[in-house]
Backbone as numpy.savetxt, mean C-alpha at the origin, in Angstrom:
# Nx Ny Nz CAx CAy CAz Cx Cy Cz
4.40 13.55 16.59 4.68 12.13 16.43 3.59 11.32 17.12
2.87 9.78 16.41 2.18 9.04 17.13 2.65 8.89 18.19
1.44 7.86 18.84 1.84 7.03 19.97 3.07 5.72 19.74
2.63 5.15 18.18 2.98 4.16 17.62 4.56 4.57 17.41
4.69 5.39 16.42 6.11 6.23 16.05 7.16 6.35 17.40
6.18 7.06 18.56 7.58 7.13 20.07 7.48 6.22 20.51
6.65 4.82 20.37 7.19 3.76 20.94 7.93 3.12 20.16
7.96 3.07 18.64 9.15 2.43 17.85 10.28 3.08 18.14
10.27 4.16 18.50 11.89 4.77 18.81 12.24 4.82 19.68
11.52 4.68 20.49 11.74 4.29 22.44 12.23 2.80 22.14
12.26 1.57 22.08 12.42 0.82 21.48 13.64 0.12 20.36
13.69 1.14 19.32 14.97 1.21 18.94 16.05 1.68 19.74
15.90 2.76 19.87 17.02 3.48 20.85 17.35 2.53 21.99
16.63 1.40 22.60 16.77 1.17 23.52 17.67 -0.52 23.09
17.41 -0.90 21.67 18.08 -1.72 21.12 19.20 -1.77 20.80
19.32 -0.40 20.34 20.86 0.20 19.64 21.60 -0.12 21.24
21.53 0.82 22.16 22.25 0.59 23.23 22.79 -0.63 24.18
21.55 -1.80 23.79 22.06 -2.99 24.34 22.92 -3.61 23.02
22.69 -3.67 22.17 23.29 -4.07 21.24 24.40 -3.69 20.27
24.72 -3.12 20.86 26.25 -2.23 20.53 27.50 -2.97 20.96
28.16 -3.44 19.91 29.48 -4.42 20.25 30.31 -3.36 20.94
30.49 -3.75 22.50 31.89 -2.87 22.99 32.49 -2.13 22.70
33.75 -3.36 22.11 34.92 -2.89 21.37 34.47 -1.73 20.11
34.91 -1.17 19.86 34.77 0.04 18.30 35.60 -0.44 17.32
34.82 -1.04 16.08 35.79 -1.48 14.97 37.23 -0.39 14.56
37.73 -1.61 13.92 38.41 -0.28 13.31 38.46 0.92 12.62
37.09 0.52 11.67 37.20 1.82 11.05 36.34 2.60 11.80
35.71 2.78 13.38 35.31 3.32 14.09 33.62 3.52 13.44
33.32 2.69 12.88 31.99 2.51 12.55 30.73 1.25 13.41
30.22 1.72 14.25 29.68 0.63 15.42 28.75 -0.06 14.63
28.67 -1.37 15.03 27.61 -2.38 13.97 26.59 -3.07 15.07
25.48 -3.25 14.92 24.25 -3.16 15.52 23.20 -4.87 14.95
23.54 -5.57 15.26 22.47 -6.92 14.78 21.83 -7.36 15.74
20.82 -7.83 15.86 19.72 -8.29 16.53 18.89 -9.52 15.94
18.95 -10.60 16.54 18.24 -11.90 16.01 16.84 -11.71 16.49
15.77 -12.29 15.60 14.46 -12.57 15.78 13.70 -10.98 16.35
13.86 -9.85 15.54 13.16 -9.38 16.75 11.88 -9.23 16.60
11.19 -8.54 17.68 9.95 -8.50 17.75 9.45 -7.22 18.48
8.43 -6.40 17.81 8.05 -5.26 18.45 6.55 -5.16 18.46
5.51 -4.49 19.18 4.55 -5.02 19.62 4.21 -3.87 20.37
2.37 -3.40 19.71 2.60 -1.86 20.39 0.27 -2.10 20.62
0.05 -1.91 21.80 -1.54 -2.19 21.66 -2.01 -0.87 21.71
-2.83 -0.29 21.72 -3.30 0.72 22.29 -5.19 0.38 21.63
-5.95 1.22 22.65 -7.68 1.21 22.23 -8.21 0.68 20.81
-7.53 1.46 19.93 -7.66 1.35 18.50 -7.00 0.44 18.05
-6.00 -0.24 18.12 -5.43 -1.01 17.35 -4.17 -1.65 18.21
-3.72 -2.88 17.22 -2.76 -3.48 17.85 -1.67 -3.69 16.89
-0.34 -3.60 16.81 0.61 -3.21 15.46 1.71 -4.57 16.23
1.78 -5.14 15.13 3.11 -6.33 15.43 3.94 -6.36 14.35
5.15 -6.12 14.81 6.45 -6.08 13.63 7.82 -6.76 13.90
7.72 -7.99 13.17 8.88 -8.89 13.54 10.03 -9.63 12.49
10.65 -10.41 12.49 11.63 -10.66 11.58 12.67 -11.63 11.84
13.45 -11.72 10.43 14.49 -12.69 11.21 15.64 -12.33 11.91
16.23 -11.15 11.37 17.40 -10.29 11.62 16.99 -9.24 11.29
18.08 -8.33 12.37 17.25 -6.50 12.10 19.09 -5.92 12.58
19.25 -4.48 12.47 20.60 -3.91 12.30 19.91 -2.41 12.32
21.06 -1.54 12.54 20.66 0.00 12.43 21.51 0.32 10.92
21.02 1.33 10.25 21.33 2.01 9.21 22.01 3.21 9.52
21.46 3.80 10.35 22.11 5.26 11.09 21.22 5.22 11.76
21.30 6.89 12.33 20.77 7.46 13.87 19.31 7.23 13.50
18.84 7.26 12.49 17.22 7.34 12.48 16.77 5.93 11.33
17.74 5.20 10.96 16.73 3.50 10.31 17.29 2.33 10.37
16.30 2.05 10.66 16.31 0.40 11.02 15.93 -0.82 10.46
16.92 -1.60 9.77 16.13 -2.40 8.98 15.86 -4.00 9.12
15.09 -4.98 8.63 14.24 -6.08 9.58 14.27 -6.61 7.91
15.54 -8.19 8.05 14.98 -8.36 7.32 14.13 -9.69 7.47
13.26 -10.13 6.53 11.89 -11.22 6.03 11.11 -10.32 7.27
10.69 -9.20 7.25 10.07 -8.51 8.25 8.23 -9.32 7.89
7.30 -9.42 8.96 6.06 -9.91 9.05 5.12 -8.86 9.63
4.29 -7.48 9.46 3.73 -6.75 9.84 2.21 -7.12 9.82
1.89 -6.55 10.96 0.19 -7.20 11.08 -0.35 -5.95 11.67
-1.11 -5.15 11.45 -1.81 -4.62 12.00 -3.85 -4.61 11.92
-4.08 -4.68 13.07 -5.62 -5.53 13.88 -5.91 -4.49 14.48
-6.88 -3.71 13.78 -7.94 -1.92 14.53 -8.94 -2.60 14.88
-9.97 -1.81 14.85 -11.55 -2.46 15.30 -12.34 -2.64 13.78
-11.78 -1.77 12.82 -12.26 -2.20 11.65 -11.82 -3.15 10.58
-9.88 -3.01 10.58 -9.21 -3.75 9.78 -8.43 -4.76 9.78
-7.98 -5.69 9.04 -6.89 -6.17 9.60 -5.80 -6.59 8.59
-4.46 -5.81 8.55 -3.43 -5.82 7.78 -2.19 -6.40 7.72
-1.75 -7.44 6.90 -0.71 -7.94 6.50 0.05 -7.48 5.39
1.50 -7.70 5.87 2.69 -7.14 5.11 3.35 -7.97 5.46
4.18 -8.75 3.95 5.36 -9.59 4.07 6.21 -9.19 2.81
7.66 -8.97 3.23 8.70 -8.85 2.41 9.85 -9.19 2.49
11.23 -8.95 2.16 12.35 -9.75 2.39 13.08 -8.73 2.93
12.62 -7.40 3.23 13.21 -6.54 3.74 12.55 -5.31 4.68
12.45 -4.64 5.19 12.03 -3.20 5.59 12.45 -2.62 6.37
12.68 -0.89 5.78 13.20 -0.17 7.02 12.23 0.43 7.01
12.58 0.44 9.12 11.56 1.55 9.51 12.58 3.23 10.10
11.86 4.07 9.45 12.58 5.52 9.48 11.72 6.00 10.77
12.42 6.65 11.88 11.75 6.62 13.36 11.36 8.62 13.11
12.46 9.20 11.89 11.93 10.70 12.12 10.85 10.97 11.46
10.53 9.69 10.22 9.33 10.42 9.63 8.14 9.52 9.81
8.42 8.42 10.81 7.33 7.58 11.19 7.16 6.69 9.86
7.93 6.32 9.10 7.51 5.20 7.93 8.00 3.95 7.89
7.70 2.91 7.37 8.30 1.82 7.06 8.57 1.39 5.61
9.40 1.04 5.14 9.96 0.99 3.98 9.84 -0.65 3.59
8.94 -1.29 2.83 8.79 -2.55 2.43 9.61 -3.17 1.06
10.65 -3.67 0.92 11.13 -3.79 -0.06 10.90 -5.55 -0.73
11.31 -5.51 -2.07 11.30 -7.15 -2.70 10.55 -7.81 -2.61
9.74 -8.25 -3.23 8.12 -9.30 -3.32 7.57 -9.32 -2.05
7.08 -7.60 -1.95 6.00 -7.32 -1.38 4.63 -7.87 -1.50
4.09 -8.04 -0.45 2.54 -8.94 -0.32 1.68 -8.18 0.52
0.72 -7.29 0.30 -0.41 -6.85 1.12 -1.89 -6.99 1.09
-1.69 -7.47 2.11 -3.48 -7.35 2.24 -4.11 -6.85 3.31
-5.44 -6.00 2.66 -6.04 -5.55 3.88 -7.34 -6.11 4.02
-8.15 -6.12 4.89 -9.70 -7.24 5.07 -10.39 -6.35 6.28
-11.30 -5.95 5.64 -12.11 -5.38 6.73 -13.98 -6.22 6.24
-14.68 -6.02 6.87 -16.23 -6.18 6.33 -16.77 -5.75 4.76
-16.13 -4.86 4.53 -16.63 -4.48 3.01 -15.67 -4.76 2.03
-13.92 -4.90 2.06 -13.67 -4.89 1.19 -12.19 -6.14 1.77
-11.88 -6.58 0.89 -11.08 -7.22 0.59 -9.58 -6.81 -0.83
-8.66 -6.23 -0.18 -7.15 -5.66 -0.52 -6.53 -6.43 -1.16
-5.79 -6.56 -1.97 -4.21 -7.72 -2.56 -3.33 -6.76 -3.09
-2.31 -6.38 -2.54 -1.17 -5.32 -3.68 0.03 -6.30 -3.59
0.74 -6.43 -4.78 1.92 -6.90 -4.79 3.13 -5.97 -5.86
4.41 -5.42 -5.14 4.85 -4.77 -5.80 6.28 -5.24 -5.27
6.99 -4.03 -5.83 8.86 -4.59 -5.13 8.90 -3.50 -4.05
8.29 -2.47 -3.64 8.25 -1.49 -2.46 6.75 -1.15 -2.49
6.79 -1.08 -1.14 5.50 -0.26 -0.40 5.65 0.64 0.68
5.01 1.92 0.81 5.94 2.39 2.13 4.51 2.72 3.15
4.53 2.22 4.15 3.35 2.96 5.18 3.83 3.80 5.94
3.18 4.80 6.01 3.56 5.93 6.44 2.45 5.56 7.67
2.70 5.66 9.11 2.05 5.37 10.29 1.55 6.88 10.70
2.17 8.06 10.48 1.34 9.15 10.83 0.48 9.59 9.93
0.22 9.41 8.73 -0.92 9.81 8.17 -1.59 8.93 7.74
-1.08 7.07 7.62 -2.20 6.29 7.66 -2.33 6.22 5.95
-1.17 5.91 5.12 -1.35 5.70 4.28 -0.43 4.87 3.75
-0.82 4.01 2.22 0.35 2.90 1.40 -0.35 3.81 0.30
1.53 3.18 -0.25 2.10 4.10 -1.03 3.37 3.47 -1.92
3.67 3.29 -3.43 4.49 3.19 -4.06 4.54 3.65 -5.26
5.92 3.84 -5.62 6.10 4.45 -6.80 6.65 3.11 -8.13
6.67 2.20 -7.44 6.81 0.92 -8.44 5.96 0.51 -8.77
5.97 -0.06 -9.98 5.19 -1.28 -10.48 3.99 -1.97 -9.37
2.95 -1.94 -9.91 1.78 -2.17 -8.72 0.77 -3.04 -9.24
0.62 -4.29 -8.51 -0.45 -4.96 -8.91 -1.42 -5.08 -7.89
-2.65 -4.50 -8.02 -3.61 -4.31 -6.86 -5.20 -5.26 -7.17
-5.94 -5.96 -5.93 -7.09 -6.56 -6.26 -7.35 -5.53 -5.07
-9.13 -5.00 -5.67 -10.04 -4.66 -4.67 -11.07 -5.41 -4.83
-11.85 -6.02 -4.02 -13.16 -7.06 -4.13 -13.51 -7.52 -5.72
-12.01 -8.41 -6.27 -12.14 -8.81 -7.98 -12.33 -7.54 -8.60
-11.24 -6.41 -8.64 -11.43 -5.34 -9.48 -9.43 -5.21 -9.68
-9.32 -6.06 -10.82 -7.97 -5.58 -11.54 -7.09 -4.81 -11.58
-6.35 -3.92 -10.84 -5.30 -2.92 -11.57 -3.95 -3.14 -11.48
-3.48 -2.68 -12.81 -1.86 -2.55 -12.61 -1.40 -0.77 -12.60
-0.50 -0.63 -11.98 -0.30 0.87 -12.28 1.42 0.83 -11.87
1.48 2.11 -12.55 3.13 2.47 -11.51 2.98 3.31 -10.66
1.96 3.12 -10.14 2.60 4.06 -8.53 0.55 3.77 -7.76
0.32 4.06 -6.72 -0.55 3.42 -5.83 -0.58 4.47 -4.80
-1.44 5.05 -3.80 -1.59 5.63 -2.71 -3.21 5.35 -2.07
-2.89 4.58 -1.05 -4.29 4.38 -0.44 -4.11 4.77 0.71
-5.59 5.31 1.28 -5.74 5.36 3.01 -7.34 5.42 3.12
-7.52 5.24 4.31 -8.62 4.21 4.55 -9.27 5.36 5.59
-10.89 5.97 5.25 -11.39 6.45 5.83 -12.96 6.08 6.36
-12.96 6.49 7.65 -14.11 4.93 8.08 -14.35 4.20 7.65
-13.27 3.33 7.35 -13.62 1.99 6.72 -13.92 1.72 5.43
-13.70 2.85 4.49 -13.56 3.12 3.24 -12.41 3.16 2.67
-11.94 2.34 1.21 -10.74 2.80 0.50 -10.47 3.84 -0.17
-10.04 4.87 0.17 -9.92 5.65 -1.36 -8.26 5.40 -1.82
-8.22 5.12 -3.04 -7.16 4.97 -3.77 -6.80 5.78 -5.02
-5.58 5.84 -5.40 -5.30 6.80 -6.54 -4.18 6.12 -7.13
-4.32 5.83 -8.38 -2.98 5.32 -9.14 -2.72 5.70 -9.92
-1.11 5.79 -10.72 -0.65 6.48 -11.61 -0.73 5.35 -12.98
-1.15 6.44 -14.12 -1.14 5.33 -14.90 -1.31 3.54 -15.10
-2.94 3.92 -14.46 -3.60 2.59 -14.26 -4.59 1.70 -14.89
-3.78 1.10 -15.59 -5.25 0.13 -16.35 -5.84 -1.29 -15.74
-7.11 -1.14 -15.88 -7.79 -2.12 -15.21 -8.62 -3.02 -15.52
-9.14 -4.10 -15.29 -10.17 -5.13 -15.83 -11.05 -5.79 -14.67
-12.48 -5.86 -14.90 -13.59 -6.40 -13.88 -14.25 -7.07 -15.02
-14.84 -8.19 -14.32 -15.26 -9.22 -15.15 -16.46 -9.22 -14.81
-17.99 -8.81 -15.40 -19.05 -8.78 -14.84 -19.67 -9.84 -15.62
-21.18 -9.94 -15.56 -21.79 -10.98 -15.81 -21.56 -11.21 -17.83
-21.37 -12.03 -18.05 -21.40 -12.30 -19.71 -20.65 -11.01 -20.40
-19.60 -10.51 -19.78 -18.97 -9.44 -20.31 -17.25 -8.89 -19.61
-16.38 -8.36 -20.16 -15.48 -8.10 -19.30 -15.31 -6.33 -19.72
-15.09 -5.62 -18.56 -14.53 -3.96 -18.60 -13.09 -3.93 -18.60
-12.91 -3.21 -19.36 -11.35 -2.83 -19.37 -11.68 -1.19 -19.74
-10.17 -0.39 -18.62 -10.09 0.96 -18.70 -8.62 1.39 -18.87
-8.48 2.47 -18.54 -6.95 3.05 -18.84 -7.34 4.49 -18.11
-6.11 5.48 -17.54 -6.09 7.24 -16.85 -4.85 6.79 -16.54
-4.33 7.88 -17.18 -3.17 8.61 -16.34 -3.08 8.79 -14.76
-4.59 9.43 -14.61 -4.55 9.18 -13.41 -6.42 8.45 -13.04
-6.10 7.11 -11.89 -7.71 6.49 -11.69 -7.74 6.00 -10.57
-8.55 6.95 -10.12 -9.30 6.87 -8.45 -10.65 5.99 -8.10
-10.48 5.52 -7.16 -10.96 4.78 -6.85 -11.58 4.67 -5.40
-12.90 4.88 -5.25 -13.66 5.06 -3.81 -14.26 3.78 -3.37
-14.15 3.16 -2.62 -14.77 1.50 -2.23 -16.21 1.73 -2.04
-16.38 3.11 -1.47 -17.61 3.40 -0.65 -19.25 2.94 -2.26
-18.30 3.40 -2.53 -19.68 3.78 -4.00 -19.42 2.87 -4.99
-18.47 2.27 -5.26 -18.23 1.41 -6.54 -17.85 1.92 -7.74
-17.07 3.24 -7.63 -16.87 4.08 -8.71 -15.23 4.26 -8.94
-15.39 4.17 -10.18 -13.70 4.37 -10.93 -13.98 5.80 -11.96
-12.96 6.58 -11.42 -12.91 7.72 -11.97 -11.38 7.68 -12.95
-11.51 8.12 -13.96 -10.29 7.89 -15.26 -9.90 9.41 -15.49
-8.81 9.62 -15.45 -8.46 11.37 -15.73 -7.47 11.21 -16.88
-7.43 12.07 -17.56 -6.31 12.46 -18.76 -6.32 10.83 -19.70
-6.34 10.82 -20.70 -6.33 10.09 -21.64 -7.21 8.74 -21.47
-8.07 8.94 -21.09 -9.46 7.92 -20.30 -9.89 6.97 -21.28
-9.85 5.70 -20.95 -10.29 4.93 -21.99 -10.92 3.59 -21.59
-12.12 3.23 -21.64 -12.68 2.16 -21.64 -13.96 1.45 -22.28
-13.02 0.21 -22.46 -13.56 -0.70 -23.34 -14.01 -1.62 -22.54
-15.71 -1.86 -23.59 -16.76 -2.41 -23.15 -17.09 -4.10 -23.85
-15.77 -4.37 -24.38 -16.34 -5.55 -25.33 -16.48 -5.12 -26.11
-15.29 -4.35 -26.65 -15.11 -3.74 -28.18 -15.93 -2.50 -28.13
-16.67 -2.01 -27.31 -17.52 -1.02 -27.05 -16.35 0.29 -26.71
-15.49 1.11 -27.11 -14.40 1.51 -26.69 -15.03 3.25 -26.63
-14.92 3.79 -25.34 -14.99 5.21 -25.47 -13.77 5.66 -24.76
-13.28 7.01 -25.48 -12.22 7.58 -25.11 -12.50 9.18 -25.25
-11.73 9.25 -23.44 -12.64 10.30 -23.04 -11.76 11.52 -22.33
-11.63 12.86 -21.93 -10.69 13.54 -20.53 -11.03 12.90 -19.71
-12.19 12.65 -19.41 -12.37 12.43 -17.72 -13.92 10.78 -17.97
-13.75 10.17 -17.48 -15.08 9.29 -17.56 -14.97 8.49 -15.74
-16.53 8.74 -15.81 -16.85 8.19 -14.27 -17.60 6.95 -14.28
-17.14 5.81 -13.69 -17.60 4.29 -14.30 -18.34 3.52 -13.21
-19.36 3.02 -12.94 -19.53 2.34 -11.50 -19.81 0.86 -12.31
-18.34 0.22 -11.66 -17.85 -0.99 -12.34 -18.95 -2.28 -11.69
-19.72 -1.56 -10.71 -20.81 -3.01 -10.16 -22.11 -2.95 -10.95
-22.24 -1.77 -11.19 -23.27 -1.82 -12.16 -22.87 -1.92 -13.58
-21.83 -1.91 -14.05 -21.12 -1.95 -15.10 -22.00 -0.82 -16.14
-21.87 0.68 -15.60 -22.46 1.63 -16.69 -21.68 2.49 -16.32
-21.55 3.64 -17.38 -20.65 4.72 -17.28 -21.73 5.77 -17.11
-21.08 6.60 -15.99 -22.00 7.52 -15.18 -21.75 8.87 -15.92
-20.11 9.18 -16.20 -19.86 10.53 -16.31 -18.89 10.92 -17.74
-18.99 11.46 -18.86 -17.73 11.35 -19.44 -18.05 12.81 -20.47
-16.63 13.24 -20.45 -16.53 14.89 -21.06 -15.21 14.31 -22.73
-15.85 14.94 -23.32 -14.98 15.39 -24.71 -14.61 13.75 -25.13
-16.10 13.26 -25.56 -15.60 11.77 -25.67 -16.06 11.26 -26.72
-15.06 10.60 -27.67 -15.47 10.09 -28.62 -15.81 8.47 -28.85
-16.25 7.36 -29.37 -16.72 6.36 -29.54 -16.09 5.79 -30.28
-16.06 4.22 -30.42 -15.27 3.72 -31.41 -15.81 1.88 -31.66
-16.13 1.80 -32.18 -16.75 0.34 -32.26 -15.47 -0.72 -33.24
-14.96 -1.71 -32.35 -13.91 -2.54 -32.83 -14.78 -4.00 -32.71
-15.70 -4.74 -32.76 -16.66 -5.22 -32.67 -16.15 -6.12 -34.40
């Protein structure tokens, strides 16, 4: 477990116990509310703030916050999360973002936007993640997908989405693509398209298994078993 993870549960645990109504309802089920809270964790690397209007326990291990406001400020990034709900799960270190989710991340190279109805960050391995409906901006690069997994390595995005089509608008022209599955590296400027690969160039349409695209230069680098199609 993080540092981050045993201080959220050092923390909870320590909430549950002040905040435990006395008396035991009747149906011997204890109820747990907490106004405004606020949790707040610094360490070398980073600084994590997680607050809300009202928060409650779910059981022995979640906790949920709702209009929760998450910020997290490293030496490289700096991340916002707003939703109308989230639990945080203390055994598997995650937070659960629910209902008109808003994220953004901002570091020096790239600039983030995801908006979905769940997002989940997982704090021990340092990744977002959903299996809903996903609308994502990377530095003006389009995608919608159903499902999203990013994590951030020195300061690099790599991303992977399920069934993701996308649009970048370059000079006197617009790209549009399609994969089952399409990855995405910040470092290089490259969109990789797997299984049923398709992008169109301004009616310029190739459809491909696999095609490798570097959307800043707007040329296609890589593509296997691909046929052409001019709608022009």
């Amino acid at each position: 477990m993080s540092d981050i993870d045993k201080y959220f549960a050092i923390v909870l645990v320590s909430l549950l116990c002040n905040s435990l109504f006395c008396d035991e309802p009747e149906d011997h089920k204890y109820i747990s509310v907490l106004d405004k809270p606020f949790f707040s964790f610094t360490s070398s690397e980073r600084q994590v703030i997680l607050e809300g209007e009202t928060s409650s326990f779910l059981n022995s291990s979640e906790f949920t916050i709702q209009f929760p406001i998450f910020k997290l400020n490293s030496n490289k990034t700096l991340v916002n999360i707003n939703s109308k709900e989230a639990i945080f799960n203390k055994d598997i270190g995650s937070i659960k973002f629910k209902d008109s989710v808003e994220l953004q991340a901002l570091n020096k190279e790239n600039n983030l936007i995801i908006s979905s109805e769940e997002i989940i960050l997982n704090l021990t391995n340092k990744t977002f993640s959903s299996a809903k409906n996903v609308f994502t901006n990377i530095n003006d690069l389009e995608i919608k997908s159903l499902g999203i997994e990013i994590t951030q390595v020195a300061g690099n995005l790599h991303a992977e989405f399920s069934e993701g089509s996308f649009q970048i608008k370059n000079i006197g022209s617009t790209s549009r693509g399609y994969g089952k599955k399409v990855y995405i590296n910040s470092e290089d400027d490259k969109i990789i398209l797997e299984e049923q690969a398709q992008l169109d160039q301004d009616g310029f349409v190739i459809k491909s298994d696999l095609i490798h695209y570097d959307y800043n230069l707007n040329k296609i680098l890589k593509s296997i078993n691909s046929s052409i199609e001019n709608n022009l």
